[in-house]
PyMOL Python script that loads the backbone (N, CA, C, O; Angstrom):
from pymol import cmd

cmd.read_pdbstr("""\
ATOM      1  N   UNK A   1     -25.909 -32.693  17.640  1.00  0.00           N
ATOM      2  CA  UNK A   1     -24.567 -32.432  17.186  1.00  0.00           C
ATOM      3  C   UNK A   1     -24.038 -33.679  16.496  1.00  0.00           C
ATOM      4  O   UNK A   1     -24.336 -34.765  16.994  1.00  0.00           O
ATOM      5  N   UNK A   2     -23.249 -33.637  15.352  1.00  0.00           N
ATOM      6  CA  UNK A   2     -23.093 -34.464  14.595  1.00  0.00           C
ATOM      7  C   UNK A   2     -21.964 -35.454  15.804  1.00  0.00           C
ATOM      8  O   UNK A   2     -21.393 -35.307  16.884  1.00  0.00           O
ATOM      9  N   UNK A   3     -22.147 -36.410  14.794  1.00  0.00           N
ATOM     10  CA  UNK A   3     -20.621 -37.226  16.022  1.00  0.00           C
ATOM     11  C   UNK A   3     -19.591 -36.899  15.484  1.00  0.00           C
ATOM     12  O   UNK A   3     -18.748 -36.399  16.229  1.00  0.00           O
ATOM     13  N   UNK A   4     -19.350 -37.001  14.445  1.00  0.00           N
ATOM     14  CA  UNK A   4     -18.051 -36.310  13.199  1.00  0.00           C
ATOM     15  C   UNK A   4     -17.262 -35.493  14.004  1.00  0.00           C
ATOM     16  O   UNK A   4     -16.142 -35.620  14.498  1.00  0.00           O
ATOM     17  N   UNK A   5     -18.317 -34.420  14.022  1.00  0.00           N
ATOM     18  CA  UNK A   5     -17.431 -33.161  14.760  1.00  0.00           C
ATOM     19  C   UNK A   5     -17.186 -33.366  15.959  1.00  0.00           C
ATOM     20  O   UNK A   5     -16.266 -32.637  16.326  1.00  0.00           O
ATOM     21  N   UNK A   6     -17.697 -34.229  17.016  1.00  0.00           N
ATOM     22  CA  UNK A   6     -17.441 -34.269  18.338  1.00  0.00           C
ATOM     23  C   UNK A   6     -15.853 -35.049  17.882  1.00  0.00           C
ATOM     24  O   UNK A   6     -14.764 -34.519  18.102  1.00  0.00           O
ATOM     25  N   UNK A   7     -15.962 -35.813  17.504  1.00  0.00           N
ATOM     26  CA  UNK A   7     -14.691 -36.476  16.893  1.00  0.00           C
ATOM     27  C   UNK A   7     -13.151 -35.965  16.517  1.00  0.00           C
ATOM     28  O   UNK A   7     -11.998 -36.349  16.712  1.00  0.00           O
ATOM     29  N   UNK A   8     -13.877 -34.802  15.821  1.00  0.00           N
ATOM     30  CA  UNK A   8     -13.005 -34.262  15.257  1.00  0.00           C
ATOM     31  C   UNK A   8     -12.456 -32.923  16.539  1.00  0.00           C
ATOM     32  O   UNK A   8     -11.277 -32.584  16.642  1.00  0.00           O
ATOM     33  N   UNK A   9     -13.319 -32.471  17.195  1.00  0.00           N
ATOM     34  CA  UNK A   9     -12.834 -31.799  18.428  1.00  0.00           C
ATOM     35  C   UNK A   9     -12.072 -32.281  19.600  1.00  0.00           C
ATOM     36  O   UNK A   9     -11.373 -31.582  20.332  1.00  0.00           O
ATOM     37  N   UNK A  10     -12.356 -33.992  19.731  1.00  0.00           N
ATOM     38  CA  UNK A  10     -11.557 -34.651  20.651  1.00  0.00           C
ATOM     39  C   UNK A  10     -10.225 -34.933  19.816  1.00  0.00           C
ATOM     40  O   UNK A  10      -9.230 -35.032  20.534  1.00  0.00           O
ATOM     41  N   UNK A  11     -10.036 -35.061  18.649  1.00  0.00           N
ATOM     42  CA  UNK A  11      -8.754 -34.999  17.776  1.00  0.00           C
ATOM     43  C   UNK A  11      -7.752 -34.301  17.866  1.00  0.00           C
ATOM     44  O   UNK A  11      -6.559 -34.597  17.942  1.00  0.00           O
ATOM     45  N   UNK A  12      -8.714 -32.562  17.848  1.00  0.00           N
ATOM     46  CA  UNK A  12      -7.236 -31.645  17.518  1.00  0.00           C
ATOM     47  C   UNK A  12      -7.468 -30.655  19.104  1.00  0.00           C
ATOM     48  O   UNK A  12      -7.030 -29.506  19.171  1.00  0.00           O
ATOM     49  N   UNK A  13      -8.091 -31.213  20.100  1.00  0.00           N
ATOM     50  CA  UNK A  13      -7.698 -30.626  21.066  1.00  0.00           C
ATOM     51  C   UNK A  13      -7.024 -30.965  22.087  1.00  0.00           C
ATOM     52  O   UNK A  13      -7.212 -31.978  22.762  1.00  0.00           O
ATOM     53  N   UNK A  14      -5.722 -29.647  22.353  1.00  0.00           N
ATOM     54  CA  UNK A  14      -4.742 -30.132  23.417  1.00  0.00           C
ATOM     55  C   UNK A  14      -5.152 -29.626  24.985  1.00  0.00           C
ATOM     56  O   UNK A  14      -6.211 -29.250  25.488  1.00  0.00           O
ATOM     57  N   UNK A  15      -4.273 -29.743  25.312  1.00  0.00           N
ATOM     58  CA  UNK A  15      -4.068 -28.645  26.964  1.00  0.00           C
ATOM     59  C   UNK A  15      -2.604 -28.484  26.986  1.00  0.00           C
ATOM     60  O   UNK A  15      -1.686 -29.292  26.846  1.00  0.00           O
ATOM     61  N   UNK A  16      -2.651 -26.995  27.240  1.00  0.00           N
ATOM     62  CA  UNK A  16      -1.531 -26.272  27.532  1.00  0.00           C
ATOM     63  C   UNK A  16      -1.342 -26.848  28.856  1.00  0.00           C
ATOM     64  O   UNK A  16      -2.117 -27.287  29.706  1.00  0.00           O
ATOM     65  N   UNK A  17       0.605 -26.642  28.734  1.00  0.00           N
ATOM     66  CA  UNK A  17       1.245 -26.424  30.323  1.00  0.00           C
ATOM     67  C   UNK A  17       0.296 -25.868  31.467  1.00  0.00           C
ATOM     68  O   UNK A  17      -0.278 -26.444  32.391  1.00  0.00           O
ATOM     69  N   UNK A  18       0.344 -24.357  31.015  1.00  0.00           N
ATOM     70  CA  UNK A  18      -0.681 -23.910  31.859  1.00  0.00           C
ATOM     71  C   UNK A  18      -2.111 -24.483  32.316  1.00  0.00           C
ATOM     72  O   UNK A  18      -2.422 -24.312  33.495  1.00  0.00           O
ATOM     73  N   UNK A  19      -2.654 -24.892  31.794  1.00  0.00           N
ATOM     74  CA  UNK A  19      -4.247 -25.769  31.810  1.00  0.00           C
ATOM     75  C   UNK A  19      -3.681 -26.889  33.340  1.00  0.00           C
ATOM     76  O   UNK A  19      -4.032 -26.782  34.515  1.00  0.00           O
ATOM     77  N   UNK A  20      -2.703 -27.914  32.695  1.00  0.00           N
ATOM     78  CA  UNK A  20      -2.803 -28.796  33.670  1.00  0.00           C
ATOM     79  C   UNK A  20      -1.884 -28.383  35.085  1.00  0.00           C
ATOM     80  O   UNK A  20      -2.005 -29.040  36.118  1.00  0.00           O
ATOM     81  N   UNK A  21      -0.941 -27.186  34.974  1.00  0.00           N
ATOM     82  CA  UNK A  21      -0.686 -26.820  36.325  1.00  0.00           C
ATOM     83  C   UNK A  21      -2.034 -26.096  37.068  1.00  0.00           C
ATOM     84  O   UNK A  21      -2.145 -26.027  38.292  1.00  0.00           O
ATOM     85  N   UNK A  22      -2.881 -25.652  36.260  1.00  0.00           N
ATOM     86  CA  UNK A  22      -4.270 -25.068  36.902  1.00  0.00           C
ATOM     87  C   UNK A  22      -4.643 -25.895  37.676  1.00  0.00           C
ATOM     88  O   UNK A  22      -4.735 -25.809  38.901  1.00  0.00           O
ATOM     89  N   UNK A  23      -4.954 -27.022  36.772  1.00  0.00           N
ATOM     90  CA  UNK A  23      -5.922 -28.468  36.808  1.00  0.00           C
ATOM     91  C   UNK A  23      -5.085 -29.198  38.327  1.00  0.00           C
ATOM     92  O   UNK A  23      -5.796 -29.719  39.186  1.00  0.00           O
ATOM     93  N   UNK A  24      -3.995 -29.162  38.448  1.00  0.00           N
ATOM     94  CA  UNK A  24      -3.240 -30.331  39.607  1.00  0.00           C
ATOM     95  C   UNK A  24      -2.999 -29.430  40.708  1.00  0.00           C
ATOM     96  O   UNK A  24      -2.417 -29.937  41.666  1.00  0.00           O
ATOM     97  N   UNK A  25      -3.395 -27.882  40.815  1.00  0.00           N
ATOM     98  CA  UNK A  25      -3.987 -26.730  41.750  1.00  0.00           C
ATOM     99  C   UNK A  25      -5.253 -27.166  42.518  1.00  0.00           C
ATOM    100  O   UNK A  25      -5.344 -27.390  43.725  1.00  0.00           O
ATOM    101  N   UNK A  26      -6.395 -27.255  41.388  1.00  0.00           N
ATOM    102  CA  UNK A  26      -7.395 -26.962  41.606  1.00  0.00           C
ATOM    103  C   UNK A  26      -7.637 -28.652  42.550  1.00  0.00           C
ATOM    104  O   UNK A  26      -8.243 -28.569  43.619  1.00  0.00           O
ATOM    105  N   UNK A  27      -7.314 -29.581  42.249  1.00  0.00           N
ATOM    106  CA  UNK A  27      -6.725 -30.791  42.711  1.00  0.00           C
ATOM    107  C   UNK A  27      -6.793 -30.912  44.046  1.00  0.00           C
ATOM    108  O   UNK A  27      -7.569 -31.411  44.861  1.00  0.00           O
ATOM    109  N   UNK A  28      -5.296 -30.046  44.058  1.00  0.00           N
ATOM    110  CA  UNK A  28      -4.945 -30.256  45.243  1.00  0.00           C
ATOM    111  C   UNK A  28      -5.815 -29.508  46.507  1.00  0.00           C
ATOM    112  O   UNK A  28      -5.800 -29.791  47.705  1.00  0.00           O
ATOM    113  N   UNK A  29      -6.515 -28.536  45.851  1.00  0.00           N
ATOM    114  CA  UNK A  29      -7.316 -27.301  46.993  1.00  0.00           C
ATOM    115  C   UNK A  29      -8.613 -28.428  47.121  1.00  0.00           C
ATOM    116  O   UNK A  29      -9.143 -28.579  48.222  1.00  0.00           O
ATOM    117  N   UNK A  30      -9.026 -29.105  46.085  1.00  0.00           N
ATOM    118  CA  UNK A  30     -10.569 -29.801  46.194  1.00  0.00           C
ATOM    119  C   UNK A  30      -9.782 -31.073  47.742  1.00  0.00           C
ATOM    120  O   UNK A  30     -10.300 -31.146  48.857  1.00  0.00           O
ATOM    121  N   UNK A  31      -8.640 -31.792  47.347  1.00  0.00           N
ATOM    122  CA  UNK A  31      -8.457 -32.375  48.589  1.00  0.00           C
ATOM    123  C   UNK A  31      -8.577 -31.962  49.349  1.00  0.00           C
ATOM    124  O   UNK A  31      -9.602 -32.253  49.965  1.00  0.00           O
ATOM    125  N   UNK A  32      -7.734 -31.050  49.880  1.00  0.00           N
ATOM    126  CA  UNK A  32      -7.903 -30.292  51.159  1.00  0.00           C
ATOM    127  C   UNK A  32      -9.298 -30.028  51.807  1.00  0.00           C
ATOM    128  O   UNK A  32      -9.480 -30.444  52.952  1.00  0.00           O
ATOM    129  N   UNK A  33     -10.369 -29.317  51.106  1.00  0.00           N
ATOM    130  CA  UNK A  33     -11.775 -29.307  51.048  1.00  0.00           C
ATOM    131  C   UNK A  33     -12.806 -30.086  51.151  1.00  0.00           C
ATOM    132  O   UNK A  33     -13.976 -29.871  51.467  1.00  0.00           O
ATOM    133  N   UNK A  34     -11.992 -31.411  50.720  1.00  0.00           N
ATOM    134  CA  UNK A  34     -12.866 -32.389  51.153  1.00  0.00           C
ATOM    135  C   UNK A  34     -12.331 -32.703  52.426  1.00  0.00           C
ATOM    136  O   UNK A  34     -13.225 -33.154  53.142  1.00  0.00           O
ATOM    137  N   UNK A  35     -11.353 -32.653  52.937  1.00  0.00           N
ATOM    138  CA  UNK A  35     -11.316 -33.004  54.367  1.00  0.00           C
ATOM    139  C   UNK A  35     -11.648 -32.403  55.212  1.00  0.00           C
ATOM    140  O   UNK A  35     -11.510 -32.839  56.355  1.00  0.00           O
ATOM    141  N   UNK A  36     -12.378 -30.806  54.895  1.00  0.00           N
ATOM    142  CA  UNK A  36     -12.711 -30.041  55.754  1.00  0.00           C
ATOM    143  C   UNK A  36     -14.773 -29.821  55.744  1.00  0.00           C
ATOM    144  O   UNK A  36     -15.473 -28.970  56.293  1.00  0.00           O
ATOM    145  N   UNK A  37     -15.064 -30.759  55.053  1.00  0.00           N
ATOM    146  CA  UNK A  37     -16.425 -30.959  54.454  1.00  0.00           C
ATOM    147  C   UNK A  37     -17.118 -32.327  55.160  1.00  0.00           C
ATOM    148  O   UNK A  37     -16.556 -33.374  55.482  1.00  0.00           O
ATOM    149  N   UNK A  38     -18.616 -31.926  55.294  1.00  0.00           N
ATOM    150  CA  UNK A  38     -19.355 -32.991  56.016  1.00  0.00           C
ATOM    151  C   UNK A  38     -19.627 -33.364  54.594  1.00  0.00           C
ATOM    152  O   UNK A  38     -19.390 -32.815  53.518  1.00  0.00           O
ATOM    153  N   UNK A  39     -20.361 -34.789  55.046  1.00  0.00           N
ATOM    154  CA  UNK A  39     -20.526 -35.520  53.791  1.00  0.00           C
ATOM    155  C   UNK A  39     -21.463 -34.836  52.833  1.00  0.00           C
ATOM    156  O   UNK A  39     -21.256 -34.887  51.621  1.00  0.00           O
ATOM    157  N   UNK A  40     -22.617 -34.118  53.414  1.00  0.00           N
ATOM    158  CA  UNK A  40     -23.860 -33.817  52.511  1.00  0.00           C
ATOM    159  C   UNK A  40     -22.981 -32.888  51.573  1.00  0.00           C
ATOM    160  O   UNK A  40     -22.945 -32.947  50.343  1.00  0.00           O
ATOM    161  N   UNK A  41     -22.318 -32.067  52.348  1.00  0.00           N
ATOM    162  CA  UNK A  41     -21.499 -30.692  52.181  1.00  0.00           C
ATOM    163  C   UNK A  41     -20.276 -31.063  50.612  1.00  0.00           C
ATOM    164  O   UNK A  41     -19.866 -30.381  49.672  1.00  0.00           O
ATOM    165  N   UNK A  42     -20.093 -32.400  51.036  1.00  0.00           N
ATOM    166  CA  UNK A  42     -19.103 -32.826  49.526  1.00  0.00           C
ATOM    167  C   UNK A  42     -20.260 -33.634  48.967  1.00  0.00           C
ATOM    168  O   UNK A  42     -20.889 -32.587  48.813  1.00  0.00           O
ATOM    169  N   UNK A  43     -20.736 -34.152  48.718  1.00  0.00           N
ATOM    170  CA  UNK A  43     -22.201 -34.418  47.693  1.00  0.00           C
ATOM    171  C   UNK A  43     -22.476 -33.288  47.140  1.00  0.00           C
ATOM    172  O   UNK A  43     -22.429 -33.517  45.931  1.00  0.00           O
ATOM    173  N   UNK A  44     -22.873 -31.631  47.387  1.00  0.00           N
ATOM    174  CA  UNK A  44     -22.543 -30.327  47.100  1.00  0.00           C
ATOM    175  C   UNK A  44     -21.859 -30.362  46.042  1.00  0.00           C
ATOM    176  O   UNK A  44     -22.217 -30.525  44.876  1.00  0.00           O
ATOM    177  N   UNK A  45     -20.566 -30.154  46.620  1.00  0.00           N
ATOM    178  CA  UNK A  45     -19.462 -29.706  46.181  1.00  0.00           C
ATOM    179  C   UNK A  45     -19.043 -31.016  44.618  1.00  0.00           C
ATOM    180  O   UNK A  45     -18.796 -30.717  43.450  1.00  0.00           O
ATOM    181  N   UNK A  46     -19.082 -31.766  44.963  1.00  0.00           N
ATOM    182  CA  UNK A  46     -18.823 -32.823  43.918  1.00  0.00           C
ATOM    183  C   UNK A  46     -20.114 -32.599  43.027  1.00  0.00           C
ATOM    184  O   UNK A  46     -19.872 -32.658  41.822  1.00  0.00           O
ATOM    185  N   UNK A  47     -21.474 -32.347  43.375  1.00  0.00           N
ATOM    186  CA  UNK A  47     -22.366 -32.416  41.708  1.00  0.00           C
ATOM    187  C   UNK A  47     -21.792 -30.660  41.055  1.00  0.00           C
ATOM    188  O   UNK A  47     -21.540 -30.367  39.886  1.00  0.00           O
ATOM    189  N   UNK A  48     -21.750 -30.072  41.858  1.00  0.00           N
ATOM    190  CA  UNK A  48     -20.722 -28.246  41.359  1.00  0.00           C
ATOM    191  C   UNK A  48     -19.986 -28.816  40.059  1.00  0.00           C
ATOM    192  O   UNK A  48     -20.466 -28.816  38.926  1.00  0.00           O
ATOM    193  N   UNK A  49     -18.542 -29.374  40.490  1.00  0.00           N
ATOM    194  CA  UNK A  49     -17.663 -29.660  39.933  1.00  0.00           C
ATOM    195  C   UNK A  49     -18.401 -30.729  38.831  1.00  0.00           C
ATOM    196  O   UNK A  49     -18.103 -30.384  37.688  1.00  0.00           O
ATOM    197  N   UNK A  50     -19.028 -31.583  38.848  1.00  0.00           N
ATOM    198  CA  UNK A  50     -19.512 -32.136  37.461  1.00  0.00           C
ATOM    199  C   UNK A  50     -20.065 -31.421  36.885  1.00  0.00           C
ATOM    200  O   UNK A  50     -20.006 -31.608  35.669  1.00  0.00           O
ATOM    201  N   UNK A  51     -20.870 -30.267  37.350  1.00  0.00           N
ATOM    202  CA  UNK A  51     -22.065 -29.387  36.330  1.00  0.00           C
ATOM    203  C   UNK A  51     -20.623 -28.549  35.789  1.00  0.00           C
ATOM    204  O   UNK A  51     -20.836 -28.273  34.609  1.00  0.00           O
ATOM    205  N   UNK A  52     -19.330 -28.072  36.169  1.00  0.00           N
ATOM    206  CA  UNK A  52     -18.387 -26.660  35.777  1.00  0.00           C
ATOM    207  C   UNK A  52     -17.996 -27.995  34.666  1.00  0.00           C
ATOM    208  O   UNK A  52     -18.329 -27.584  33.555  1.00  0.00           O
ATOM    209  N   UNK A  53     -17.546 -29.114  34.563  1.00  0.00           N
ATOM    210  CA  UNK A  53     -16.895 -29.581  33.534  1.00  0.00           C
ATOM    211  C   UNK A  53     -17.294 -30.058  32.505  1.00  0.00           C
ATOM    212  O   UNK A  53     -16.664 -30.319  31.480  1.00  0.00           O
ATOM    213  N   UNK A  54     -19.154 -30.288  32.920  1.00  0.00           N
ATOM    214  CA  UNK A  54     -19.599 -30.309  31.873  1.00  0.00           C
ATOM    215  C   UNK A  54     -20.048 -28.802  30.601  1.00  0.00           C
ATOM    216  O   UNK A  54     -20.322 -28.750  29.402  1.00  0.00           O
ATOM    217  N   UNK A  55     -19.889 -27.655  31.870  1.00  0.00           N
ATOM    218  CA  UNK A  55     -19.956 -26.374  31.072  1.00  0.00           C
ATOM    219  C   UNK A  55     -18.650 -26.967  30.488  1.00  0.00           C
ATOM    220  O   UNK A  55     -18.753 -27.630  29.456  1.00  0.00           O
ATOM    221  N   UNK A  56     -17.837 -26.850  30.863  1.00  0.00           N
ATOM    222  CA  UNK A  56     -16.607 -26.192  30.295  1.00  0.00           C
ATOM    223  C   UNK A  56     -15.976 -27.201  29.229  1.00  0.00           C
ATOM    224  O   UNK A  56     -14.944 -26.980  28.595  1.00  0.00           O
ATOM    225  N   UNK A  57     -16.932 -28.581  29.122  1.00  0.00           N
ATOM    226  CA  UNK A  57     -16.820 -29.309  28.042  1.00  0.00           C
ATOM    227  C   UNK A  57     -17.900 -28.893  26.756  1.00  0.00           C
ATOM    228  O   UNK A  57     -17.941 -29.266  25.584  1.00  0.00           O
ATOM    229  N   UNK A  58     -18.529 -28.188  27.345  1.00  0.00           N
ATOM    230  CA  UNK A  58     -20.029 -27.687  26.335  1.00  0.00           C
ATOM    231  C   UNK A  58     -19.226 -26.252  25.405  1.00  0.00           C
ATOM    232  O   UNK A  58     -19.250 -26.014  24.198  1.00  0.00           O
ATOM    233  N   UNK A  59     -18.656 -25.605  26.378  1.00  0.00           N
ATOM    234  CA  UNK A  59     -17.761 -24.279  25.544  1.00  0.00           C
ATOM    235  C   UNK A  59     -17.249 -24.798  25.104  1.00  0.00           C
ATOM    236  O   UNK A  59     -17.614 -24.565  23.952  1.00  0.00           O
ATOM    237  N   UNK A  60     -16.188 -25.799  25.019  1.00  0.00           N
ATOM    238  CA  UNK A  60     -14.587 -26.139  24.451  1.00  0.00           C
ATOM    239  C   UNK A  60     -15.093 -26.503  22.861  1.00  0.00           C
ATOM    240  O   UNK A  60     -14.503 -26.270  21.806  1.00  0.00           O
ATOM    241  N   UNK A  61     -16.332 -27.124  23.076  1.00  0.00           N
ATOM    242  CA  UNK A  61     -17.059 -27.878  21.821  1.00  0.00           C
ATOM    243  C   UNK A  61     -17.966 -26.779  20.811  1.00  0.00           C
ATOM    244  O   UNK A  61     -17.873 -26.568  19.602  1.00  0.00           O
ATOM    245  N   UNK A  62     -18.769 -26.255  21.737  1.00  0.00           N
ATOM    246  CA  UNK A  62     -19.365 -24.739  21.294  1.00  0.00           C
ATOM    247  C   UNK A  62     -18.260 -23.778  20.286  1.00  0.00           C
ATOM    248  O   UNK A  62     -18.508 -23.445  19.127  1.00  0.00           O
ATOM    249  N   UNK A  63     -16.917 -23.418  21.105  1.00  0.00           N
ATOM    250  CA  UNK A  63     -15.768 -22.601  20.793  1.00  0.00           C
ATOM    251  C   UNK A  63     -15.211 -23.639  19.235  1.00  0.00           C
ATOM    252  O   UNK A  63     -15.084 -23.167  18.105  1.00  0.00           O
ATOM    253  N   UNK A  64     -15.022 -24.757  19.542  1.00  0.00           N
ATOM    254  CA  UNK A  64     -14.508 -25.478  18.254  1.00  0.00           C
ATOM    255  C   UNK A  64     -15.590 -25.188  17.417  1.00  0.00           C
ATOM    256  O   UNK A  64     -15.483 -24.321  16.549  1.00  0.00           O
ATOM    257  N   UNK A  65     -16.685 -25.863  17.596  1.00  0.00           N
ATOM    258  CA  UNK A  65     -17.641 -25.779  16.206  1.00  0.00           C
ATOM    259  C   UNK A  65     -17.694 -23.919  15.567  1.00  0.00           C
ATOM    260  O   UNK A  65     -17.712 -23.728  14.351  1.00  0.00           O
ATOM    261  N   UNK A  66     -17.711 -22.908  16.398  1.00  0.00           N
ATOM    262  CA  UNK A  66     -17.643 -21.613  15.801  1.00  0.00           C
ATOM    263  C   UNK A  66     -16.476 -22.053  14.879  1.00  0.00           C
ATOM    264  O   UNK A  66     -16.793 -22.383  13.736  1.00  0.00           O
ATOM    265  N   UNK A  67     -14.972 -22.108  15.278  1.00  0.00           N
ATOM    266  CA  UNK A  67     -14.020 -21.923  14.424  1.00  0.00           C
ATOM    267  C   UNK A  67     -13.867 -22.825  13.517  1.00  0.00           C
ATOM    268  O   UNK A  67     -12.743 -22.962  13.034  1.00  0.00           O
ATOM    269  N   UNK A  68     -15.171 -23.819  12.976  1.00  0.00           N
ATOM    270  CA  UNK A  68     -15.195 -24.827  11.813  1.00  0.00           C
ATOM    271  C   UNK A  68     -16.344 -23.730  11.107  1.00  0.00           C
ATOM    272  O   UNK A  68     -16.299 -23.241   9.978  1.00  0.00           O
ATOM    273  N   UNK A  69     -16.993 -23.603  11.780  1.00  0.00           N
ATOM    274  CA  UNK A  69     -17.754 -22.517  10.716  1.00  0.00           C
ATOM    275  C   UNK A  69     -17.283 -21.541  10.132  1.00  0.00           C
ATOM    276  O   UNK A  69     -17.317 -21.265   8.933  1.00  0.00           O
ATOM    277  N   UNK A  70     -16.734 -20.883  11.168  1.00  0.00           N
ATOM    278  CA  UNK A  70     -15.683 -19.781  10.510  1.00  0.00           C
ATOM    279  C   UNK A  70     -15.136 -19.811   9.667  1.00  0.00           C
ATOM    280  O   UNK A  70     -14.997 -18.879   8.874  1.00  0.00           O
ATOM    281  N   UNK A  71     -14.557 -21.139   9.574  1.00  0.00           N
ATOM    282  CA  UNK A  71     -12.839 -21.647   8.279  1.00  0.00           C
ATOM    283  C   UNK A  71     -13.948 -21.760   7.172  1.00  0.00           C
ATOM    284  O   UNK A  71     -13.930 -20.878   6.313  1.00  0.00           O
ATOM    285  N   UNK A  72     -14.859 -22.682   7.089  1.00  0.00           N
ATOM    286  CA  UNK A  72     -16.434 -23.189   5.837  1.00  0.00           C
ATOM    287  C   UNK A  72     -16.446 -21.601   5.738  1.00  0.00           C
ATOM    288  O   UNK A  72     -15.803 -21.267   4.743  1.00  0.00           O
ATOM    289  N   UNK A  73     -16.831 -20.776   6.260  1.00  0.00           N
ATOM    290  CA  UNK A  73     -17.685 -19.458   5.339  1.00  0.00           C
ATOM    291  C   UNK A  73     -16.103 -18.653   4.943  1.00  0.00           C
ATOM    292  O   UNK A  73     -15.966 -18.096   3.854  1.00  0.00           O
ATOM    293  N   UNK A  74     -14.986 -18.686   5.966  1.00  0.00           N
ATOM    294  CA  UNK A  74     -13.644 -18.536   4.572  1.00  0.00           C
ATOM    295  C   UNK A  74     -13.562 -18.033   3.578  1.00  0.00           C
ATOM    296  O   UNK A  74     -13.547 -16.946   3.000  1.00  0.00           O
ATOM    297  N   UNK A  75     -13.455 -20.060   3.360  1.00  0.00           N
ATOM    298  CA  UNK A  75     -13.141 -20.850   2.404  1.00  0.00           C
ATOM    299  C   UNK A  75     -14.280 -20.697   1.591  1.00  0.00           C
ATOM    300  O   UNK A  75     -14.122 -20.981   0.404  1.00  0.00           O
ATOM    301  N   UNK A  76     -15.237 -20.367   1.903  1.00  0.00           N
ATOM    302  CA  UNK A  76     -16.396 -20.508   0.986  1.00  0.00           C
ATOM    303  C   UNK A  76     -16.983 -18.954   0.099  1.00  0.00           C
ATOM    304  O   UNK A  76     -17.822 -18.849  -0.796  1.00  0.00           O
ATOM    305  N   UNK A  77     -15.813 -17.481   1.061  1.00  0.00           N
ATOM    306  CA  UNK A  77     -15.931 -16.241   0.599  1.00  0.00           C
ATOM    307  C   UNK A  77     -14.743 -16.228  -0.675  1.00  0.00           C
ATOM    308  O   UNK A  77     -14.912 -15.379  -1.550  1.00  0.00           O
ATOM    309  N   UNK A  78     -13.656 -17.073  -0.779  1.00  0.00           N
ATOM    310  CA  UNK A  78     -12.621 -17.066  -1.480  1.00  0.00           C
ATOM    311  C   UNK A  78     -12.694 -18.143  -3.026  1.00  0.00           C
ATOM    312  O   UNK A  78     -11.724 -18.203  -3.782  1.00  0.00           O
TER     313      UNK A  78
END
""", "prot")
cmd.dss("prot")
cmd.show_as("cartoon", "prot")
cmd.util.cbc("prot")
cmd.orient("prot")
């Protein structure tokens, strides 16, 4: 993947209201969870949560690059 575009996706992307009241949810339930977790049990739970954000950094980037292609074939039908 070019760096350009990684660039350009960390540029024009925000987070909604909604996103970070999710995000300071999901927060607060992972505290709780860890206090109710043996250690191996949050070693678990903590590589989970790195593999979901790295999905969900792989879509956000996936989802941008579609809608740069999209706008190029356009712009490029007109």
């Amino acid at each position: 993947m070019p760096e350009y575009l990684k660039a350009l996706h960390e540029r024009f992307t925000t987070t909604s209201p909604e996103a970070e009241k999710t995000q300071k949810e999901l927060n607060r339930i992972l505290a709780r969870l860890r206090g109710q977790l043996g250690k191996s049990q949050r070693v678990l739970l903590l590589h989970l949560l790195d593999l979901e954000d790295d999905l969900r950094d792989q879509t956000s980037l996936d989802s941008f690059l579609a809608g740069v292609r999209l706008a190029r074939g356009i712009e490029q039908a007109e």
